[in-house]
C-alpha angles and dihedrals in degrees: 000000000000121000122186131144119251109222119224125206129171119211126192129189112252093001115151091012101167122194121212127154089009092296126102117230126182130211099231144018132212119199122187116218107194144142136256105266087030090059091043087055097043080055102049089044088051082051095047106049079044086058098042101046108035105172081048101135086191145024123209117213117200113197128176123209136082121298109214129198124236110196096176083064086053111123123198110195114203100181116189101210113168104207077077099068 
């Protein structure tokens, strides 16, 4: 028997955004690396629950795999704005 813990995150788009020295900066960053047909089904799923659910004010997009950090794509944002003196 294999036991291991599954980790859950919630993004949301433009979540955190955060607006210093007249430019919007964000504290993560999710890419997608799939393929092509992948990409082409999680599209026409996005599309689908769209469809099928006009007055939705949100879609929910469950996707399984690892998520993998990439710390030399890592940013630190250090934004001088003087209204906080």
């Amino acid at each position: 028997m294999t036991t291991f813990t599954t980790e859950s995150y919630e993004f949301t788009k433009d979540g955190g955004k955060v607006y210093a020295a007249g430019k919007a900066h964000w504290p993560a960053v999710l890419r997608l690396n799939l393929s092509r047909q992948q990409a082409f089904e999680t599209a026409v799923d996005l599309l689908n629950r769209l469809k099928h659910d006009p007055e939705a004010q949100s879609v929910e997009l469950v996707l399984f795999g690892a998520m993998q950090r990439n710390p030399e794509d890592d940013l630190e944002h250090t934004v001088y704005d003087p209204a906080q003196r």
